[in-house]
TIKOL-268157 format. One record per residue (C-alpha): residue in three letters; x, y, z. Coordinates in steps of 0.25 Angstrom, whole numbers, plus 2048, in hexadecimal, padded with zeros to 3 digits. Last residue first. Example, Ala and Ser with C-alpha at 12.3 -4.5 7.8 and 13.67 -1.06 7.14 Angstrom:
# TIKOL-268157
- code	px	py	pz
- SER	837	7FC	81D;
- ALA	831	7EE	81F;
END
This chain:
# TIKOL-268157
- code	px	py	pz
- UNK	5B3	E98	725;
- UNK	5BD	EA2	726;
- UNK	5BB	EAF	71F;
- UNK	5C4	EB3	715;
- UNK	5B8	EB5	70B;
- UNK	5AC	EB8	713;
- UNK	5A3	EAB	718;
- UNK	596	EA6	714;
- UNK	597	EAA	705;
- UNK	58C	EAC	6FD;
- UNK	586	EA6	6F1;
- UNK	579	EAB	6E9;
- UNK	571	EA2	6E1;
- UNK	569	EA9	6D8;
- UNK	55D	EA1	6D2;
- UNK	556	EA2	6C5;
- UNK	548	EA1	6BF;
- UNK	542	E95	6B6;
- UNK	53F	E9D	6AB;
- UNK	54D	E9F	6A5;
- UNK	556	E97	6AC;
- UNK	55F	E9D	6BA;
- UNK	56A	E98	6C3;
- UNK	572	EA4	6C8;
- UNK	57E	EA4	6D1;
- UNK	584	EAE	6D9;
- UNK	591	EAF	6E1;
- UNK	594	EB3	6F1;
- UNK	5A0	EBC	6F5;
- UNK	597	EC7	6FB;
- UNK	59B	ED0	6F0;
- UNK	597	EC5	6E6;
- UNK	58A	EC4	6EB;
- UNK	589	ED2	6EC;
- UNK	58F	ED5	6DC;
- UNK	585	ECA	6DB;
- UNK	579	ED2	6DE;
- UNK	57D	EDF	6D8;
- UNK	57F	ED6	6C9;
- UNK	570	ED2	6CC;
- UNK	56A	EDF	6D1;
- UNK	571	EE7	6C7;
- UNK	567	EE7	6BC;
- UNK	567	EF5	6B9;
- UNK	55A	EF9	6BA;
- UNK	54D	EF7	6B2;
- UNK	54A	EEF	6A7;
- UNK	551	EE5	6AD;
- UNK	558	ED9	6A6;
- UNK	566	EDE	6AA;
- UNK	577	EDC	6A6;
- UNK	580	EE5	6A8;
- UNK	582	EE1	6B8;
- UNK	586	ED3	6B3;
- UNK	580	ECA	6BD;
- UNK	574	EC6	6B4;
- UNK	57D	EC2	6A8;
- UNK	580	EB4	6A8;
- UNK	573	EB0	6AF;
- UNK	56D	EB8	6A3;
- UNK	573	EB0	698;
- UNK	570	EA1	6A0;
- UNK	561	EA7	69D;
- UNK	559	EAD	6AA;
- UNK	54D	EA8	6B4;
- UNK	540	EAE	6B2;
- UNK	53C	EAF	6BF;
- UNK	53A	EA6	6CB;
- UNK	544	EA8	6D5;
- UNK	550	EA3	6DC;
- UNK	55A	EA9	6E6;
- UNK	563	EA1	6EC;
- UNK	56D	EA5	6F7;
- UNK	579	E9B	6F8;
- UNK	582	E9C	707;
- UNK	592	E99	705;
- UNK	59D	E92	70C;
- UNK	599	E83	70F;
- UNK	590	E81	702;
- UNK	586	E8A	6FC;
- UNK	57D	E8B	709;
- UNK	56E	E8F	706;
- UNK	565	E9B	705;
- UNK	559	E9C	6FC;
- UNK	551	EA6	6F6;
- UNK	545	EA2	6ED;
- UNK	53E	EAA	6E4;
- UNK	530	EA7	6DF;
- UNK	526	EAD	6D3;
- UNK	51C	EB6	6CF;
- UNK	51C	EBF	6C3;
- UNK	528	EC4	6BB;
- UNK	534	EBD	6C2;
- UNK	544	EC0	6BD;
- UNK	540	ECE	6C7;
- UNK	53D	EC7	6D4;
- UNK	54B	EBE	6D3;
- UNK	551	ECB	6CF;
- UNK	54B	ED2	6DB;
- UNK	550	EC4	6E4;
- UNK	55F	EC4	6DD;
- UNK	55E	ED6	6E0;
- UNK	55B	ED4	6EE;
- UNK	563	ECA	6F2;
- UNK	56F	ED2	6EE;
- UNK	56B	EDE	6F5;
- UNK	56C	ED5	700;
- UNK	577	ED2	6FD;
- UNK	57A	EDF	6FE;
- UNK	575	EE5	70B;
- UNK	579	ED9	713;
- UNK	587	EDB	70E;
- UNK	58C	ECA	713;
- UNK	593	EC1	71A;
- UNK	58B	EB4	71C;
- UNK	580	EAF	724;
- UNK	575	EA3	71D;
- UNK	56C	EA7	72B;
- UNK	567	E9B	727;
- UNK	569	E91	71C;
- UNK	560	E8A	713;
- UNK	556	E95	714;
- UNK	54D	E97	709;
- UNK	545	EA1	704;
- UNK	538	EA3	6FB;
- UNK	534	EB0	6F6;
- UNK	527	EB1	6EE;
- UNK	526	EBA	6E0;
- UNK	516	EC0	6DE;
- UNK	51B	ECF	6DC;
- UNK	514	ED3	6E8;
- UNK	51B	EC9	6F2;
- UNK	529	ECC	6EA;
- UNK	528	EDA	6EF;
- UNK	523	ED7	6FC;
- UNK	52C	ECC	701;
- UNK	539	ED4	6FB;
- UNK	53E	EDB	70A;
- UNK	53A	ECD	70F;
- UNK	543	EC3	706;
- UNK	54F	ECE	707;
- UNK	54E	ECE	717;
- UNK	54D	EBE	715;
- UNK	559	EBE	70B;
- UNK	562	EC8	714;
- UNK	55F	EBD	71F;
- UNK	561	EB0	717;
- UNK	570	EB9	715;
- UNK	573	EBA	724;
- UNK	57C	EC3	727;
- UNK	58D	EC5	728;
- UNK	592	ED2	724;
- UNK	599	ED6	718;
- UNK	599	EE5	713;
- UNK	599	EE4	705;
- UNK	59E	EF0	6F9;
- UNK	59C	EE5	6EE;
- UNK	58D	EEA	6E9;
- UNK	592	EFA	6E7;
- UNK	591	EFB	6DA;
- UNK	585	EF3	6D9;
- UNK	57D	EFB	6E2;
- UNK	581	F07	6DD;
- UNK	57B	F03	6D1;
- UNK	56F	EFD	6D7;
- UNK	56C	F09	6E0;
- UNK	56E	F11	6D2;
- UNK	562	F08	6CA;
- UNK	557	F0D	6D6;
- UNK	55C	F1B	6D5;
- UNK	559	F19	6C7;
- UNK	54C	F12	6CB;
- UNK	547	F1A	6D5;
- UNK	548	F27	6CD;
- UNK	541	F20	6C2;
- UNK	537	F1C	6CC;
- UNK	535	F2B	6D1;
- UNK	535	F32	6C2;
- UNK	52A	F2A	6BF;
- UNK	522	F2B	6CB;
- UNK	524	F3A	6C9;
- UNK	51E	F38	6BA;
- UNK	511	F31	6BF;
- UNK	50F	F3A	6CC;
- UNK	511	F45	6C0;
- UNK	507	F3F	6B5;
- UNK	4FC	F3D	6C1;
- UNK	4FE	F4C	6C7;
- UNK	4FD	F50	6B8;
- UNK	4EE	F49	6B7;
- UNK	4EA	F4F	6C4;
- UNK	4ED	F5D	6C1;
- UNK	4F4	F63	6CF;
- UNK	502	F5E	6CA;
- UNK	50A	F58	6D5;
- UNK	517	F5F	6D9;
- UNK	51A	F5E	6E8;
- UNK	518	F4E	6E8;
- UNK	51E	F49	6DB;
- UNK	527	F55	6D9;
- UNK	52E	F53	6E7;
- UNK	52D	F43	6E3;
- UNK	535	F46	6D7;
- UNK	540	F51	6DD;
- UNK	543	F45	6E7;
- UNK	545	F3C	6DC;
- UNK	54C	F45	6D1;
- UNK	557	F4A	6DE;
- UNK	557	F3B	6E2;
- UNK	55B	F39	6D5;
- UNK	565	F42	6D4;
- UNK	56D	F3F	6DD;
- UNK	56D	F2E	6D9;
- UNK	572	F33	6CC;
- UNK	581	F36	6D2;
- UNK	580	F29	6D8;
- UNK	57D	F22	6CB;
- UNK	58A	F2A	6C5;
- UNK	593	F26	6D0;
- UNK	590	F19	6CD;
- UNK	58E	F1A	6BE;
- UNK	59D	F1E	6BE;
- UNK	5A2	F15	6C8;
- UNK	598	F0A	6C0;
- UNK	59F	F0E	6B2;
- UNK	5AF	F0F	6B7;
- UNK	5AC	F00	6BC;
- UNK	5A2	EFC	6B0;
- UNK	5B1	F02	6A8;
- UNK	5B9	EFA	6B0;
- UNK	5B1	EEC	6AF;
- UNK	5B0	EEF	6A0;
- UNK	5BF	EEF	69F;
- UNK	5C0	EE4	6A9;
- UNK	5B9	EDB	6A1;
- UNK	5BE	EDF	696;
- UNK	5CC	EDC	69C;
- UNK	5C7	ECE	6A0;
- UNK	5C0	ECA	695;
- UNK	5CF	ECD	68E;
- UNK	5D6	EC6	697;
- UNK	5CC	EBA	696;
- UNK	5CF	EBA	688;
- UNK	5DD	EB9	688;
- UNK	5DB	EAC	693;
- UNK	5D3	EA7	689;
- UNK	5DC	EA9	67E;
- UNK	5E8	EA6	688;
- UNK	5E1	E99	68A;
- UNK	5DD	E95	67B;
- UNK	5EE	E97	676;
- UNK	5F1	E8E	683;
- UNK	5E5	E85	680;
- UNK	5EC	E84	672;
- UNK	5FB	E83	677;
- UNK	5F7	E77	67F;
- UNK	5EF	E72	676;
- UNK	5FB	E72	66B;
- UNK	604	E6D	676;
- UNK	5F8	E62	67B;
- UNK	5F9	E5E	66D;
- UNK	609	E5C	66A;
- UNK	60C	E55	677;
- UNK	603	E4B	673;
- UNK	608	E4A	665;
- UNK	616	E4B	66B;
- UNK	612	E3E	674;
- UNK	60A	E36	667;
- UNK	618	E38	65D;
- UNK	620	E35	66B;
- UNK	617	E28	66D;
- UNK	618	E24	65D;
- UNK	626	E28	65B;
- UNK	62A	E1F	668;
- UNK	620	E13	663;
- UNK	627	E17	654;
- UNK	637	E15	65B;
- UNK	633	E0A	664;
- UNK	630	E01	657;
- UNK	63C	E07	651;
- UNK	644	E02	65B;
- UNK	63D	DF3	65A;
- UNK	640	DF3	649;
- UNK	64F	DF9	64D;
- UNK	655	DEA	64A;
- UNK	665	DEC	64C;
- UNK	66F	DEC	643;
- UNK	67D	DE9	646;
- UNK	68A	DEE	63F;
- UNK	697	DEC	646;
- UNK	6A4	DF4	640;
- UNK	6B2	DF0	63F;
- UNK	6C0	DF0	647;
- UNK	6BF	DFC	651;
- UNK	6C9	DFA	65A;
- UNK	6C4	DF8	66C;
- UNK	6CB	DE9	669;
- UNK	6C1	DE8	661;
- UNK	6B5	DF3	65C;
- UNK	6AB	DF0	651;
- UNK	6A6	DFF	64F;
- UNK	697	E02	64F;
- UNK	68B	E00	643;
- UNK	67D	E01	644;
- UNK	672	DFE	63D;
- UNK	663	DFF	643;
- UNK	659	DF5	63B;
- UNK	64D	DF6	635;
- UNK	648	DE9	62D;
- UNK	640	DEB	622;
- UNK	649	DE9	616;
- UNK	653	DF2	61C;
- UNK	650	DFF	627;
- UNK	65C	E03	62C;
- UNK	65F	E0D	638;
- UNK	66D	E12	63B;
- UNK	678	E11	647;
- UNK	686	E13	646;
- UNK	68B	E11	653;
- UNK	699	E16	65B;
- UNK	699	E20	651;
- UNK	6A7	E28	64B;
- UNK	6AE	E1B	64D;
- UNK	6B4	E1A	641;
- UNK	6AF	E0C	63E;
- UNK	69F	E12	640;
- UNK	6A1	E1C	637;
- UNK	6AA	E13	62B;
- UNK	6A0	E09	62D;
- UNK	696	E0F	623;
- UNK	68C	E05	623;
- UNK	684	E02	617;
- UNK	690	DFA	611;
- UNK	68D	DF0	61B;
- UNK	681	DEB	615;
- UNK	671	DED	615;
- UNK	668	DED	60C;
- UNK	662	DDE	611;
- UNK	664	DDE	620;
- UNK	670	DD8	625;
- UNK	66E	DCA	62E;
- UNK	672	DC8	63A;
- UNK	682	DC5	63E;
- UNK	68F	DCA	637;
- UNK	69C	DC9	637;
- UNK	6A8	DCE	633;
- UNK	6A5	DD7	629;
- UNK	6AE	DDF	621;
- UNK	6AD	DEF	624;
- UNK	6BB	DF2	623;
- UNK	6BB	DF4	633;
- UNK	6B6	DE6	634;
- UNK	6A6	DE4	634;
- UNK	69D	DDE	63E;
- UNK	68F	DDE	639;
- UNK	681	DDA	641;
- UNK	675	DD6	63C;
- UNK	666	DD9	642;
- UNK	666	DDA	650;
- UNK	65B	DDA	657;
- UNK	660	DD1	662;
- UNK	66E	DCD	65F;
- UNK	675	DC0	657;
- UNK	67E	DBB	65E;
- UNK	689	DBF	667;
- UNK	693	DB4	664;
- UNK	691	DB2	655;
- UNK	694	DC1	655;
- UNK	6A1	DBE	65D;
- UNK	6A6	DB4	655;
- UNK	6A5	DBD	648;
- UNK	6AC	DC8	64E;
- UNK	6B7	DC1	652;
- UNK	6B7	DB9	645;
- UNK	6B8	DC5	63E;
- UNK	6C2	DCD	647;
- UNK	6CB	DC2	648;
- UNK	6CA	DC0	636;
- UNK	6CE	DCE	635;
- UNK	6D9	DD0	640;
- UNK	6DF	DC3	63A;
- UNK	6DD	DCB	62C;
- UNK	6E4	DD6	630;
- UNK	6F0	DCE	635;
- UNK	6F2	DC6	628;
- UNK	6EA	DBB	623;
- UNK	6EE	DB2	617;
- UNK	6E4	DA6	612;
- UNK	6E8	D9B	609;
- UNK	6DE	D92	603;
- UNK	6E6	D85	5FC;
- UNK	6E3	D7D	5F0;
- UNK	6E5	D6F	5EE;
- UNK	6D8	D6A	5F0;
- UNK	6CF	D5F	5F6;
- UNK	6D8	D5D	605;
- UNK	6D6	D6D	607;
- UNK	6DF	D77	608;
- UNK	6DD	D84	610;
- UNK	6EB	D8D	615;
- UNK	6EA	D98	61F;
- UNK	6F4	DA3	61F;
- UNK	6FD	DAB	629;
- UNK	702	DBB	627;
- UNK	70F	DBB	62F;
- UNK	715	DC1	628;
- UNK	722	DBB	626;
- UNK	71F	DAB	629;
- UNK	711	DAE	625;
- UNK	714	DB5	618;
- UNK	721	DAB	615;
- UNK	715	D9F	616;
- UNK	70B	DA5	60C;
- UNK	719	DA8	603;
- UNK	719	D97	604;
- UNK	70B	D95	601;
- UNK	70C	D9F	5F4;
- UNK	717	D96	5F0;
- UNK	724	D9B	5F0;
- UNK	72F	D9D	5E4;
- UNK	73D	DA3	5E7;
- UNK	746	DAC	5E1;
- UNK	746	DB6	5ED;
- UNK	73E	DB1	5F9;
- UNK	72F	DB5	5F7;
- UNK	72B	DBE	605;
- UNK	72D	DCA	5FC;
- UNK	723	DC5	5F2;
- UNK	718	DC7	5FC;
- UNK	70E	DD0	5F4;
- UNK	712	DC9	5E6;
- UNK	713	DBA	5EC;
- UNK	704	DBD	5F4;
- UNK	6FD	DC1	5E7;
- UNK	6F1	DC4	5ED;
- UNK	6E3	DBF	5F2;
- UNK	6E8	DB1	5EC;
- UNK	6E4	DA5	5E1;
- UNK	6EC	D9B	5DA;
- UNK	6F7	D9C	5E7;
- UNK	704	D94	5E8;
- UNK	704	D89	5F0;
- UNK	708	D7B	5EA;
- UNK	6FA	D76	5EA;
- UNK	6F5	D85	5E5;
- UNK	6F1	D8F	5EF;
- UNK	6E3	D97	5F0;
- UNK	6E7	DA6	5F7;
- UNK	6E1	DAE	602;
- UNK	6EB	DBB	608;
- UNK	6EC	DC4	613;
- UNK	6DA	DC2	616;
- UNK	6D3	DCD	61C;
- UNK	6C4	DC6	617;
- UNK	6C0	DCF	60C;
- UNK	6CF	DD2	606;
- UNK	6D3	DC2	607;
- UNK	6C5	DBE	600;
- UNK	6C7	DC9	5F5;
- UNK	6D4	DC4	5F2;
- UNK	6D1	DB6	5F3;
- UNK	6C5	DBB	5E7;
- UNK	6D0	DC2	5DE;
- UNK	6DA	DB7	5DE;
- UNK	6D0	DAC	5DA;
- UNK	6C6	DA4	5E0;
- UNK	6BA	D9F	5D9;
- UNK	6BE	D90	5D6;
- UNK	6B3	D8A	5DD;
- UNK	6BE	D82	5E3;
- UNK	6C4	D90	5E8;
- UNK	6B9	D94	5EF;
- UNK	6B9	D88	5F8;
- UNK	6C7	D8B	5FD;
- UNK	6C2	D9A	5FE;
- UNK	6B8	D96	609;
- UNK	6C2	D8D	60E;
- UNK	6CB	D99	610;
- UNK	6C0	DA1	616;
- UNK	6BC	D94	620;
- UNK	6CA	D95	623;
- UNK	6CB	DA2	627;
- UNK	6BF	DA3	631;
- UNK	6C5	D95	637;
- UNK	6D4	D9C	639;
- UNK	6CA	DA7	63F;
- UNK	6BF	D9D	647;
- UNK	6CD	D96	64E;
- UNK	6D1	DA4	653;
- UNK	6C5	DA3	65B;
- UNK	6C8	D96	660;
- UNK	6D6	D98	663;
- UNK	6D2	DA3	66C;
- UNK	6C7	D9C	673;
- UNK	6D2	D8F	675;
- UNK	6DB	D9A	67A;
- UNK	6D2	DA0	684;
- UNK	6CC	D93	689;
- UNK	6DD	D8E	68B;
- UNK	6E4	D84	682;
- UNK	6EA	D7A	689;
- UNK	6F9	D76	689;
- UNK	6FB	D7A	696;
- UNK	701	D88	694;
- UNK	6F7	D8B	68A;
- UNK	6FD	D90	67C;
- UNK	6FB	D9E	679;
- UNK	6F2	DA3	66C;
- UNK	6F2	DB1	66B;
- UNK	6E6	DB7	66B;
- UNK	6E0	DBD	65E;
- UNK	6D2	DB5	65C;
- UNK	6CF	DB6	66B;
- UNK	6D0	DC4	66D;
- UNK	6C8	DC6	65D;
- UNK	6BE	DBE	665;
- UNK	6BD	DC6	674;
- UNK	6BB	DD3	66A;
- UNK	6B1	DCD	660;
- UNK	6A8	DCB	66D;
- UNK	6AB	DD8	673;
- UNK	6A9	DDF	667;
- UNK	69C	DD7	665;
- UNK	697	DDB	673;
- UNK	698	DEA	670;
- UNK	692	DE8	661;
- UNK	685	DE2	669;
- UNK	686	DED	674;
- UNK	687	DF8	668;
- UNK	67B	DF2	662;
- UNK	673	DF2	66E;
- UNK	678	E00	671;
- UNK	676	E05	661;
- UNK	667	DFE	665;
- UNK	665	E07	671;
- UNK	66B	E13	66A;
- UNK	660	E11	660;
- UNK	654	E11	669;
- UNK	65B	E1E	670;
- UNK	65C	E25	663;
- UNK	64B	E22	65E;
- UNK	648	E26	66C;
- UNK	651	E35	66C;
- UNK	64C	E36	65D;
- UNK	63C	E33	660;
- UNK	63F	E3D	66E;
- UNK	645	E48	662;
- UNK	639	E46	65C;
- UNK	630	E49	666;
- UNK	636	E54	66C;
- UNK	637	E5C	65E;
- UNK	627	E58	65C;
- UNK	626	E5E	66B;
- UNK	62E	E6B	667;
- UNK	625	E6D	65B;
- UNK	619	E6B	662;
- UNK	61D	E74	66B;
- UNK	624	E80	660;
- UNK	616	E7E	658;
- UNK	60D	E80	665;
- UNK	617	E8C	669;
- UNK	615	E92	65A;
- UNK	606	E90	65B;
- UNK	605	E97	668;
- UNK	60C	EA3	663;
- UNK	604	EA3	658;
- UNK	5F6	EA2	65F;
- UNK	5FA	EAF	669;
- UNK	601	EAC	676;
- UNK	5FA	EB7	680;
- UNK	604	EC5	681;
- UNK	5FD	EC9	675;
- UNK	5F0	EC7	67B;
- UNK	5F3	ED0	686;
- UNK	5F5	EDA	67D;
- UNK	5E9	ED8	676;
- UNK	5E2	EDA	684;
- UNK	5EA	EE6	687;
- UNK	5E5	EEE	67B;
- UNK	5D6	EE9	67E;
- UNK	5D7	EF0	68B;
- UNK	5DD	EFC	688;
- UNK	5D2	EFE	67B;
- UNK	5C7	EFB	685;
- UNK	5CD	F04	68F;
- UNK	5CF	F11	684;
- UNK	5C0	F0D	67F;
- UNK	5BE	F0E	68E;
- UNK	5C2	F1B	68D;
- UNK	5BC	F22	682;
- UNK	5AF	F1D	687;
END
């Protein structure tokens, strides 16, 4: 006992350490969490990736738009500064007749700002500090208002103080007359506005810087009014390099102005887009901001707002799908993991089944060599006890009448237990050695008939009918003629034993498919629970009062030995039937 407590203990030992090998329930929970985590890091950073390739398709429309501006404003500001050349012929060419038209909108740009401050000052709300606001806000050399004899009331700056060196010594000049020396010396030219109804004059002064400015603007403004207005744009800004605008087209939300901008970023060159989102008044917008380039020279900054309300739109149905995909992904990780965590269980458990199993089939091996050798050590002195009986029984009678009754009795006795326990060491013998075959071919319907006629008499006088049937004949197949039909012999006692009075079995032989031959074997007893039929082949396990029980499990060890199976169909008081399967052919053997 000592050692198969050691065995036990052994066992166990290697089955937890098997376990440990196994993923335990944490480790299995931190994979699951790392995965789901994973796939929740994946799935946003696809939103990101989404969200970033919508918005760089709309900085592309956007930079396309600004693109076709530049050349636009590029092909005017060309126009505007041409020099004019007479024509050979005394026509002008299509060329020239654009560039004068084009220069014509400036000098016209101008004047409408001169007679914008003409009407200004018959409101009688001009004075020197406005004309210099006008002439700092619009690039402009000098504005001033003239008297009839043309010196000035009003002027950006004291022109005769900053330009006093071009005064002649000793003499007195107009302000229109010093207006003249400046364009003769400096060339820096001005624009005169009288009407018929006043005496007053607008002057207007613009030096180099402000040529540049005023090209640039009406450039600008003509090629905006060329282009139009854009599909889902919502305004569009051009400003100059000191963030004046030039023009402007759509409409700016309210909240919104150009000193939310900071065009010092985009100006520098540092981006060649400057994109944001905006959400105003309702209205969601993406901003951006790129570099005006002329000439290939960064001169201001375009702003354009586009409408994102469609981008967003695409953005929550790719959340939406992503959010359902990563769900997805999520659950069959989670079941995954979970029927990987129940599997190994399982698969733990059957190792350890296993193990038992073989632990108790190694100790009932070491236990049948040992009662093997032991049964046939008993079977000696047996036959020693039973011959030593019968010489008693027939040299040894008591004379008295009533003792010679006692001892026949007691001899009987001692015979029949003889009997029995040589009876119950055959079996055991018989069951250890149930595997060792010799296979030859022979007719099963045969060994049945033989077994069928050996048995006539013993189930005649216990009241029990045989009844066979031949479905197929001769039904050859390989075969230990002397164990299976010890294998009969123990499914048709059986059958006799399970009945307590009269009753019927049936033997039948048919064909089970193309490669195998059934043998039934049905009586009339009292039938067996679904318990029993799951425990009547276990050599442990008997109902007999007597005996070990062994026929059954003996039985199919044959069956099994001969490469057939067994089934059993069986209710409680409606009998049972054995239906045994054989082969027709050996294994390896061609059909």
């Amino acid at each position: 006992m000592s050692f198969l407590r050691k065995k036990e203990f052994i066992i166990k030992g290697t089955s937890r350490a098997r376990e440990g090998n196994l993923l335990q329930p944490l480790a299995v929970a931190i994979v699951s969490a790392v995965l789901v985590t994973l796939i929740l890091i994946m799935g946003f950073l696809d939103m990101r990736r989404s969200e970033a390739n919508l918005v760089g398709l709309m900085e592309d429309q956007a930079l396309s738009t600004i693109s076709v501006l530049q050349r636009l404003t590029d092909e005017n500001i060309k126009m505007i500064d041409a020099p004019h050349k007479r024509p050979a012929a005394g026509k002008k060419s299509a060329k020239e007749e654009e560039e004068n038209y084009f220069k014509k909108f400036v000098y016209e740009a101008i004047t409408a700002l001169a007679s914008k401050t003409y009407d200004y000052r018959k409101q009688n709300i001009i004075d020197d500090g406005y004309l210099k606001k006008l002439a700092a806000d619009n690039h402009l050399w000098y504005v001033a208002v003239l008297d009839r004899s043309g010196d000035a009331l009003f002027q950006s700056r004291d022109l005769k103080k900053d330009e006093a060196d071009l005064i002649p010594p000793g003499q007195k000049i107009t302000t229109i007359g010093l207006l003249e020396l400046i364009n003769e010396k400096r060339g820096i030219g001005f624009l005169a506005l009288k009407r018929h109804d006043d005496s007053d004059v607008i002057v207007i002064n613009i030096d180099k810087q402000g040529v540049l400015y005023w090209g640039l603007k009406i450039a600008v403004e003509k090629a905006v009014d060329k282009m139009g207005e854009g599909h889902g744009i919502i305004y569009l800004q051009i400003f100059n390099s000191k963030g004046q605008l030039l023009s402007m087209t759509g409409t700016l939300p309210e909240g919104l102005d150009k000193k939310d901008l900071d065009q010092s970023v985009v100006l520098s060159g540092k981006t060649k887009i400057n994109t944001r989102k905006l959400d105003t008044k309702g209205v969601k917008i993406l901003d951006m901001a790129a570099p005006l380039t002329i000439f290939e020279k960064p001169v201001g900054l375009v702003r354009i707002g586009l409408d994102r309300s469609s981008m967003d739109a695409i953005m929550a149905e790719n959340r939406q799908n992503i959010a359902f995909f990563m769900l997805l992904v999520v659950v069959i990780a989670l079941i995954s993991m979970w029927l990987l965590y129940h599997g190994q269980n399982r698969h733990l458990a059957g190792i350890v089944n296993m193990e038992r199993r073989l632990e108790k089939a190694e100790r009932l091996s070491s236990l049948g060599m040992l009662a093997a050798g032991v049964a046939h050590e008993i079977r000696n002195p047996l036959n020693a006890i039973s011959m030593a009986a019968q010489r008693l029984k027939r040299d040894f009678v008591p004379d008295n009448e009533a003792k010679s009754s006692e001892f026949q009795n007691l001899s009987g006795v001692i015979r029949d237990e003889i009997r029995r326990l040589n009876g119950i060491i055959e079996e055991f013998l018989s069951f250890s050695k149930s595997r060792r075959l010799e296979l030859s071919n022979f007719s099963v319907t045969e060994v049945l008939q033989k077994i069928v006629q050996l048995m006539q008499e013993e189930t005649a006088s216990r009241g029990i009918t045989i009844e066979t049937r031949w479905l197929v004949t001769p039904a050859v197949i390989p075969m230990d003629i002397n164990k299976l039909q010890q294998a009969f012999l123990n499914f048709i006692k059986n059958a006799m034993e399970s009945m307590s009075g009269q009753g019927k079995i049936t033997i039948k032989a048919e064909k089970e498919g193309k490669k195998d031959i059934m043998i039934s074997i049905s009586d009339t007893g009292c039938g067996m629970t679904e318990e029993e039929i799951e425990k009547i082949f276990n050599p442990e396990y008997t109902t007999k009062e007597k005996g070990l029980g062994l026929g059954i499990p003996l039985a199919m060890e044959i069956i099994r030995g001969h490469g057939g199976d067994v089934r059993v169909i069986s209710r409680r008081g409606q009998g049972t039937t054995f239906e045994i399967i054989l082969p027709v052919k050996r294994n390896g053997e061609k059909k």
